[in-house]
DOTOR-983951 format. One record per residue (C-alpha): x, y, z; residue number from 0. Coordinates in Angstrom, 1 decimal. Layout:
! residues N
{x: X; y: Y; z: Z; num: NUM} $
...
//
This chain:
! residues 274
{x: 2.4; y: 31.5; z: 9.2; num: 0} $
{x: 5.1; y: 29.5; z: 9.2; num: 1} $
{x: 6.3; y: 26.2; z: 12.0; num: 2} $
{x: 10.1; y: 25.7; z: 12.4; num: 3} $
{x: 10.7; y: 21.9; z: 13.9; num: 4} $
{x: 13.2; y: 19.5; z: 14.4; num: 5} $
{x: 13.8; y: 16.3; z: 12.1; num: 6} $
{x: 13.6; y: 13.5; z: 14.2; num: 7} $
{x: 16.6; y: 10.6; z: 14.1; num: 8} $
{x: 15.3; y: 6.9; z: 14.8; num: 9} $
{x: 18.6; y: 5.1; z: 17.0; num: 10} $
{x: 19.5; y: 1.7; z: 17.4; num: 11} $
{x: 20.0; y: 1.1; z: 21.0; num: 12} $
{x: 19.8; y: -1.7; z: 23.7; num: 13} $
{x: 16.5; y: -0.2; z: 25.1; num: 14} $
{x: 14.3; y: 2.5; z: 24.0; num: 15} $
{x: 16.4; y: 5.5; z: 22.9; num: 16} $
{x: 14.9; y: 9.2; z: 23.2; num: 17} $
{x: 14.1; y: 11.0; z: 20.0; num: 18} $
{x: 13.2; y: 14.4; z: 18.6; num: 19} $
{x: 9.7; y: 14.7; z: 17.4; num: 20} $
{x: 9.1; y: 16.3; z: 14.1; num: 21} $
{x: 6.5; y: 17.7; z: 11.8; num: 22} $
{x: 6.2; y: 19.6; z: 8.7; num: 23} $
{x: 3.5; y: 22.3; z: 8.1; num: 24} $
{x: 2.2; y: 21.6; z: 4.9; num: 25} $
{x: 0.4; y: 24.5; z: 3.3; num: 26} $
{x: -2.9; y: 23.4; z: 0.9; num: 27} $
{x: -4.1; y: 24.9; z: -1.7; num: 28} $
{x: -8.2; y: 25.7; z: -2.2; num: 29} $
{x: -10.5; y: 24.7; z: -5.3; num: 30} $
{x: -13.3; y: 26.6; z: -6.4; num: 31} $
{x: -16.9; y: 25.4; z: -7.0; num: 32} $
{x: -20.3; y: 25.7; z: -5.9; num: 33} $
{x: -22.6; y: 23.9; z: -3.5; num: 34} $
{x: -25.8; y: 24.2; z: -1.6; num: 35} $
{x: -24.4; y: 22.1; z: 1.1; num: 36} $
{x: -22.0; y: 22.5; z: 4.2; num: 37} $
{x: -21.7; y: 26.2; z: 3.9; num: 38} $
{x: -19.8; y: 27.8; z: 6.1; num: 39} $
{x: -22.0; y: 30.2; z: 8.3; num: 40} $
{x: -18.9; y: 32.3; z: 9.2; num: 41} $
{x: -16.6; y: 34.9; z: 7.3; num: 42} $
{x: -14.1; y: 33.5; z: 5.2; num: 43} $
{x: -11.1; y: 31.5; z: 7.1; num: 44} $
{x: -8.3; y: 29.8; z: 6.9; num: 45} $
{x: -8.2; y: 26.8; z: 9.5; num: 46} $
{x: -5.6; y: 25.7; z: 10.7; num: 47} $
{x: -4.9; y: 21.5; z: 11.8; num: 48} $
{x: -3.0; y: 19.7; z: 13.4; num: 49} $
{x: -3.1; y: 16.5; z: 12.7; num: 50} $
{x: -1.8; y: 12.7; z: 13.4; num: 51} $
{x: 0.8; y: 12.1; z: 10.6; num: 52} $
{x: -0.7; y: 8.8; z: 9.8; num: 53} $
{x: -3.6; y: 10.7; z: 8.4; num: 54} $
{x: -1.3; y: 12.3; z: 6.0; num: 55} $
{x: -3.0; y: 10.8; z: 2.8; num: 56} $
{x: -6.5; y: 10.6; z: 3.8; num: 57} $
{x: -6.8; y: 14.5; z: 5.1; num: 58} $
{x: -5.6; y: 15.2; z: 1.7; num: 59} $
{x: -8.2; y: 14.0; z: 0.1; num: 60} $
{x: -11.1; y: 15.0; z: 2.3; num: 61} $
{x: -9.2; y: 18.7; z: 1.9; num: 62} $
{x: -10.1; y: 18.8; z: -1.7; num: 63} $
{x: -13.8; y: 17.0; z: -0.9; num: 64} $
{x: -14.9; y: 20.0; z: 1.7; num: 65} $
{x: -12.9; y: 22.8; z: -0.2; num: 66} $
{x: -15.4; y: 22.0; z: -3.4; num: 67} $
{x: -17.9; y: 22.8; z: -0.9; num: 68} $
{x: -16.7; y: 25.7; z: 0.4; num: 69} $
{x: -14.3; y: 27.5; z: -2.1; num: 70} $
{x: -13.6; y: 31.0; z: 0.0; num: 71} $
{x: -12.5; y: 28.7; z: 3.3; num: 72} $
{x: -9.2; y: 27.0; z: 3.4; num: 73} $
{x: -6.9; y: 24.4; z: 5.4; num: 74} $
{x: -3.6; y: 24.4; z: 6.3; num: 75} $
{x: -2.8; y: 21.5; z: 7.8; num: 76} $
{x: 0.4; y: 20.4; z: 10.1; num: 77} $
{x: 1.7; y: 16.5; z: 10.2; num: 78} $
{x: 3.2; y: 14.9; z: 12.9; num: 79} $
{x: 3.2; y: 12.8; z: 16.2; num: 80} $
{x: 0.2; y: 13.2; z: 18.4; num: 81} $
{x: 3.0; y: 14.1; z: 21.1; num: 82} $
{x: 4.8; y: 16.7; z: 19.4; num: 83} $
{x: 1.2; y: 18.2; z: 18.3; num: 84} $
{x: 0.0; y: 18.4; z: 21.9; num: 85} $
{x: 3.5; y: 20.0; z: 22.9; num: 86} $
{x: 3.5; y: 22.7; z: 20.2; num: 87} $
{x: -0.4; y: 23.1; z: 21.3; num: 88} $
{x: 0.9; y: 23.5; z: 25.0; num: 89} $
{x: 3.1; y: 25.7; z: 24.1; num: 90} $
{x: 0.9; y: 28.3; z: 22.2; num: 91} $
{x: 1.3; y: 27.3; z: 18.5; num: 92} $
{x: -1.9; y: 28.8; z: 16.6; num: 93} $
{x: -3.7; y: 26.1; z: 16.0; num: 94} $
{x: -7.5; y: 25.5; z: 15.2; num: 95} $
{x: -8.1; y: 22.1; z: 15.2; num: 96} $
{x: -6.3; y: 18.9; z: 17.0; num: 97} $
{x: -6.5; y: 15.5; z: 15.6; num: 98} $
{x: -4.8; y: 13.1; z: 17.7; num: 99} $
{x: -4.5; y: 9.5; z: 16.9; num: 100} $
{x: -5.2; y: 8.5; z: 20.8; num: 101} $
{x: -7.2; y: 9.7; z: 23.6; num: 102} $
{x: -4.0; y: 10.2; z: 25.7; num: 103} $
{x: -3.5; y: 13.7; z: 24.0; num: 104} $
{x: -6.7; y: 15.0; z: 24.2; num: 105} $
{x: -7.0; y: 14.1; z: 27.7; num: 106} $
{x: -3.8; y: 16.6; z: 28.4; num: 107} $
{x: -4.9; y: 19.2; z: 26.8; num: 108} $
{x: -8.7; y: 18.8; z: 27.7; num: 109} $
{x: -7.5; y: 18.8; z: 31.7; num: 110} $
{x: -5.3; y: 22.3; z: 30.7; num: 111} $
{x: -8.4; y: 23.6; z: 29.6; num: 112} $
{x: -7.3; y: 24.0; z: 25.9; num: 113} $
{x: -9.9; y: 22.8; z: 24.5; num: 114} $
{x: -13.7; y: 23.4; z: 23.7; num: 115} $
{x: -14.7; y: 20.5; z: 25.3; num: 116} $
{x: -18.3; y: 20.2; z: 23.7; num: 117} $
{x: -16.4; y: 19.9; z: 20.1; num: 118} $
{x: -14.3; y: 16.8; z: 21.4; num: 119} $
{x: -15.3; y: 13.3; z: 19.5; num: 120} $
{x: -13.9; y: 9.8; z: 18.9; num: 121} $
{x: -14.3; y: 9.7; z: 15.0; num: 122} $
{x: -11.9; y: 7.0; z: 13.4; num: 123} $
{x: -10.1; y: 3.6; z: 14.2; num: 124} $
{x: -7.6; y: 1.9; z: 13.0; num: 125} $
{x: -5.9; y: -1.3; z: 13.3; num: 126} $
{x: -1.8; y: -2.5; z: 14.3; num: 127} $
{x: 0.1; y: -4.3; z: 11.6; num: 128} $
{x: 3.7; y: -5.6; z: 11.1; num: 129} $
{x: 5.1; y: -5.0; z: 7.9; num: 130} $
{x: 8.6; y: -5.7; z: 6.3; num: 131} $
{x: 10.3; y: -4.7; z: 2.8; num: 132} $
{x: 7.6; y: -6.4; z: -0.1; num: 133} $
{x: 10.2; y: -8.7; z: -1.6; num: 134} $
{x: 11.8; y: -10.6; z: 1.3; num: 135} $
{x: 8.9; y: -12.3; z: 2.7; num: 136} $
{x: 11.0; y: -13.6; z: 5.9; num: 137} $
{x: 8.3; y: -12.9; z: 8.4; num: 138} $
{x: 5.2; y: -15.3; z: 9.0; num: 139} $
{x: 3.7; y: -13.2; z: 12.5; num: 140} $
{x: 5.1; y: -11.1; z: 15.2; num: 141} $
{x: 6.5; y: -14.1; z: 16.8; num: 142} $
{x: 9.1; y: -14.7; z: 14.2; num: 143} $
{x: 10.4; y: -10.9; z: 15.2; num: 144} $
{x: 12.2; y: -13.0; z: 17.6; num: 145} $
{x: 14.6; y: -14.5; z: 15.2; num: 146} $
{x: 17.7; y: -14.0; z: 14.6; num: 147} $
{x: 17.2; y: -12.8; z: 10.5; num: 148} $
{x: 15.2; y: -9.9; z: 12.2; num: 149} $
{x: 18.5; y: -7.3; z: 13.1; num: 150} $
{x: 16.3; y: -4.5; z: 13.2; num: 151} $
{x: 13.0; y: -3.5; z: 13.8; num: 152} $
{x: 11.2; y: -0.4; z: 13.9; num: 153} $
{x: 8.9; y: 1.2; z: 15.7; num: 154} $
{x: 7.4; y: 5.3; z: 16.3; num: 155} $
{x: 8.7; y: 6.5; z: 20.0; num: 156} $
{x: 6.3; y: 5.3; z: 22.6; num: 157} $
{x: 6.6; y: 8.0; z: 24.6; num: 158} $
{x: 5.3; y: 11.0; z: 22.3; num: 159} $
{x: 3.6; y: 8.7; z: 19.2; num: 160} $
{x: 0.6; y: 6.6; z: 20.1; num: 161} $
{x: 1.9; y: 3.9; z: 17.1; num: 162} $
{x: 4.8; y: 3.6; z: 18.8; num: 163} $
{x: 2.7; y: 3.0; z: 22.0; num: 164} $
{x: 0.7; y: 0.3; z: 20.4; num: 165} $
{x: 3.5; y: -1.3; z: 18.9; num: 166} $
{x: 5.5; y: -1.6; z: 22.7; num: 167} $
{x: 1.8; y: -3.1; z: 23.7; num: 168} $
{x: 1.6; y: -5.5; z: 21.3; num: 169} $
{x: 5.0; y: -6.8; z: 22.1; num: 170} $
{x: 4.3; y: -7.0; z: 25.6; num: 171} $
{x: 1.4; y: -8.7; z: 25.6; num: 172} $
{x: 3.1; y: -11.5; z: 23.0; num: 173} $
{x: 5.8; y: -11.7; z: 26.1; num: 174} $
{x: 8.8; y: -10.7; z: 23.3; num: 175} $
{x: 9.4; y: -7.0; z: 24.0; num: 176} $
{x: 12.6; y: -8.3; z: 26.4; num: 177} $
{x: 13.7; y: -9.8; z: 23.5; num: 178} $
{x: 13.4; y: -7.3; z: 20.4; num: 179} $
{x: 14.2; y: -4.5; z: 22.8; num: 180} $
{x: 17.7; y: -4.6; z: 21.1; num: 181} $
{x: 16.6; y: -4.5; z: 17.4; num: 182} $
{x: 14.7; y: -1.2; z: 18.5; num: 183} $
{x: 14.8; y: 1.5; z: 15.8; num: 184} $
{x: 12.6; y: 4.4; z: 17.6; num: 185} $
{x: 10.9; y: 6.8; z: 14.6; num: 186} $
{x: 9.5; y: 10.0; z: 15.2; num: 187} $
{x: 6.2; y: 9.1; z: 13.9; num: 188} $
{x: 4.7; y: 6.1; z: 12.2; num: 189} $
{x: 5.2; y: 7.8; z: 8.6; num: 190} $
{x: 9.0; y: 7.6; z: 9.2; num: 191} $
{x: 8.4; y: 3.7; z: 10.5; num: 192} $
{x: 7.0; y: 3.2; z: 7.0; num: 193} $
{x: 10.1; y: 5.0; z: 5.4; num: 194} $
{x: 12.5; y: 2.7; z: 6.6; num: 195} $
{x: 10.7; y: -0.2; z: 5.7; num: 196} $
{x: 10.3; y: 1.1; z: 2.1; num: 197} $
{x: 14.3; y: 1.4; z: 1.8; num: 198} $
{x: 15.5; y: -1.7; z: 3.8; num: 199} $
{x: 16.9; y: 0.3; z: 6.5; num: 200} $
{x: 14.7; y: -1.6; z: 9.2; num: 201} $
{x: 14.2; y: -5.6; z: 8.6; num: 202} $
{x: 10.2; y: -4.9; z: 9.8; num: 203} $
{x: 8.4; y: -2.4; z: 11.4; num: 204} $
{x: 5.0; y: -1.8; z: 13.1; num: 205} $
{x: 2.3; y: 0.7; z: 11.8; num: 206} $
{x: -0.8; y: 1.6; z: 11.5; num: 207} $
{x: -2.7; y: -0.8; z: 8.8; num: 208} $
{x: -3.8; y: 2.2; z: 6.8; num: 209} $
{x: -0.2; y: 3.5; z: 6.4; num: 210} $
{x: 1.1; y: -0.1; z: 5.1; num: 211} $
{x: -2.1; y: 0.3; z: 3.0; num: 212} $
{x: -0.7; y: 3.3; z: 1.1; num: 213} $
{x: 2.8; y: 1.7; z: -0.1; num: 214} $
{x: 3.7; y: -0.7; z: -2.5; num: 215} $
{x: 6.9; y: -1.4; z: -1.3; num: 216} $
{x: 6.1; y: -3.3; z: 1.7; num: 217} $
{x: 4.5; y: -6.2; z: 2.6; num: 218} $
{x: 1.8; y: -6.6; z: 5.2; num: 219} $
{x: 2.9; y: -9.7; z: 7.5; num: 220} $
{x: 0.1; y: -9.6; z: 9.8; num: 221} $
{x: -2.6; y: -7.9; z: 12.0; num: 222} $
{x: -1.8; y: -7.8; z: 15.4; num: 223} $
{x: -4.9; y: -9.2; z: 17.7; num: 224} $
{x: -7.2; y: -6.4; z: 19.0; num: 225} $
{x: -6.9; y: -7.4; z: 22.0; num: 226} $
{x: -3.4; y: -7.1; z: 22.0; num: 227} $
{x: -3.2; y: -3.3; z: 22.3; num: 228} $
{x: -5.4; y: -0.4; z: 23.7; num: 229} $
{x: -7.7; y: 0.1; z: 20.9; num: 230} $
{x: -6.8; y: 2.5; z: 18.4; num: 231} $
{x: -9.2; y: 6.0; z: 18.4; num: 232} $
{x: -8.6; y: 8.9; z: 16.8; num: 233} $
{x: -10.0; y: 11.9; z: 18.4; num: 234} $
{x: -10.6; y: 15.4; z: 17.3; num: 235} $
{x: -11.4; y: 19.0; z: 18.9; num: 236} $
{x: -11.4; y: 22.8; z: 18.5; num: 237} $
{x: -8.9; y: 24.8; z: 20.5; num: 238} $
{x: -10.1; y: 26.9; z: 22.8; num: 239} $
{x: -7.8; y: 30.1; z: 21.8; num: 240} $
{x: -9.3; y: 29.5; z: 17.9; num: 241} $
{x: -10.3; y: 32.4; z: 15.9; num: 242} $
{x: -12.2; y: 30.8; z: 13.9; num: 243} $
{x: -14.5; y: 29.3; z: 15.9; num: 244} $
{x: -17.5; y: 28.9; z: 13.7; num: 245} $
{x: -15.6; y: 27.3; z: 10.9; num: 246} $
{x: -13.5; y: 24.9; z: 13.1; num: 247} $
{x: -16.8; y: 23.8; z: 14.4; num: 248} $
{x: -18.4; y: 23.0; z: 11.1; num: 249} $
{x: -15.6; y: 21.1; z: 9.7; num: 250} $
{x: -15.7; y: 19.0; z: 13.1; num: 251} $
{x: -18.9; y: 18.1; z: 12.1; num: 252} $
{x: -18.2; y: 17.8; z: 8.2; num: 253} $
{x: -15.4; y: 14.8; z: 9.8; num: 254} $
{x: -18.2; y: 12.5; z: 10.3; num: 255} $
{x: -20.7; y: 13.3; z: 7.4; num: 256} $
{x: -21.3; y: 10.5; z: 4.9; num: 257} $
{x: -19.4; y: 11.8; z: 2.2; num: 258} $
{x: -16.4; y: 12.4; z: 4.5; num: 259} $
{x: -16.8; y: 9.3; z: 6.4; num: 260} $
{x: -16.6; y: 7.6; z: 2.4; num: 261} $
{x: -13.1; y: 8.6; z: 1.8; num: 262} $
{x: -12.0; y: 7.5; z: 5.5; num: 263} $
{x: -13.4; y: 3.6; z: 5.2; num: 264} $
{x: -12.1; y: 3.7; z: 1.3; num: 265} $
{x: -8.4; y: 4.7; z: 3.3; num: 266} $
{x: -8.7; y: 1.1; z: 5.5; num: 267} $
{x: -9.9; y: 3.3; z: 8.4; num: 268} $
{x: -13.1; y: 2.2; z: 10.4; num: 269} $
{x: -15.9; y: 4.7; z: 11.8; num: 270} $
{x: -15.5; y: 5.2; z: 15.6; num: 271} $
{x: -19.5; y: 4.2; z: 17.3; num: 272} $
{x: -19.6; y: 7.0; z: 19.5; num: 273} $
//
């Protein structure tokens, strides 16, 4: 199975500027070993996710952790912007599990009737943070954002990338988003935020805490106020049109088991309550 997208180009315009959303579909290998736990009660399968990019790392890692457990299933997951995951989703793209890094998303597709509704949860959350390159140390808080060493910032498009939504929220609720409209650098997903933090192309840029977490090239400036922004909830659900039903299902549930939930918290994310 193979995913053709489009690269995504963050501009520096007066006001926000449109942008292509872009993924890649990363193809994972499998590990063989032997367990008495988390079996699947299906036929062999390979699943099939789609997933928020900012769980790039983390899904990774939690691929290898459930693959020990069930060496004849495998995942193949797809990375990229809760918006342009939902699209490809609307548009038929065979998919067998959504992760989306708001409820926004799942709300589309759950009113389409794309989704098995009784597999929809709020598993993960995550915090806001402004971060700039790790040796210049310019920035104190988002307030200094305003000044005039900051040229350009970056944030993940608003209108397809819930970062990028939390990000304009956070700025609006400061009363500065008038004023760093200018400096705008729109991304295609918070991963590509990161990147042009990490090379200097961007003087700051907002993200997700967990994905500052996971560089060493950047510095975190600060943690923007939860109260700041909608909160941060990442959801997950089967697809209706999933031929793999069973399986989909059961790694759903293995999302919020204690091992799994482990490798999330060790990652800087934080277990949703409900």
């Amino acid at each position: 199975m193979k995913f053709f997208a489009l690269a995504g180009v963050g501009l520096l315009v007066s006001g926000f500027a449109l942008t292509i959303a872009g993924c890649n579909f990363v193809n994972s290998s499998s590990e063989s070993s032997t367990s008495t736990t988390s079996t699947f009660k299906s036929q062999s399968a390979t699943l099939t996710i789609s997933a928020a990019a900012s769980l790039t790392n983390v899904m990774e890692e939690v691929r290898l952790l459930w693959q020990k457990e069930n060496p004849e299933n495998f995942l193949t997951f797809n990375f990229g912007s809760s918006g342009s995951l939902q699209a490809q989703i609307e548009q038929g793209a065979p998919v067998d599990i959504f992760v989306s890094a708001a409820t926004k998303q799942m709300d589309v597709l759950q009113k389409q009737g794309l989704l098995l509704s009784s597999t929809r949860k709020n598993f993960l959350t995550n915090q806001v943070a402004l971060i700039e390159p790790k040796n210049v140390s310019a920035l104190k808080d988002f307030n200094d954002l305003k000044n005039g060493s900051v040229k350009r910032l970056a944030i993940a498009d608003p209108e397809s990338v819930p970062a990028g939504m939390y990000a304009q929220e956070v700025l609006t609720w400061l009363r500065i988003l008038e004023l760093v409209k200018p400096k705008l650098v729109l991304a295609k997903d918070v991963r590509q935020v990161l990147s042009y933090v990490e090379t200097g192309n961007v003087d700051a840029g907002i993200v997700y805490l967990t994905d500052a977490k996971t560089s060493r090239k950047v510095r975190i400036v600060a943690i923007a106020p939860e109260q700041s922004h909608s909160a941060v909830s990442y959801s997950v659900a089967v697809l209706k049109d999933s031929k793999n039903v069973t399986a989909a299902q059961e790694f759903v549930q293995f999302l919020s088991s204690p091992q799994a939930k482990a490798v999330f918290q060790k990652h800087g994310f934080g277990i949703a309550s409900n």
